[in-house]
Every structure is written in structure tokens, then in C-alpha cells.
C-alpha angles and dihedrals in degrees: 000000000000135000121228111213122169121261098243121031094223109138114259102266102242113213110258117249099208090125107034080058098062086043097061088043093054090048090052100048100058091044081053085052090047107052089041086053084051097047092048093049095058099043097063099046 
């Protein structure tokens, strides 16, 4: 049985998750407003 190697040994380039980050930030952020907004809220009723 033969093995199949690549013809070069260079890494597999990975996608880069530059934007995927920001929008997990971003996403993280306004639930952190959010639940501030909420807490506040109930502490002054």
C-alpha cells in the first residue's frame, strides 16, 4: 500500500478569524450593556 504525501510540506493555510472576532466582541459588548441596563433597572425600583 502506498502513502499519499503532498507535494510540497508547507503548513495548511487556516482562515483567518479577524472578523469572526469583532464580531464576537461586538456581540459581547452589547449583551454586557444589556444586562447592565437590566441590573440597573432593577435596582432602583
Amino acid at each position: 500500500m502506498q502513502s499519499v504525501r503532498p507535494d510540497n510540506s508547507d503548513p495548511i493555510p487556516l482562515p483567518q478569524p479577524q472578523r469572526g472576532v469583532g464580531t464576537i466582541m461586538i456581540r459581547f459588548v452589547g449583551l454586557l450593556a444589556a444586562a447592565t441596563v437590566v441590573m440597573v433597572l432593577i435596582w432602583n425600583r
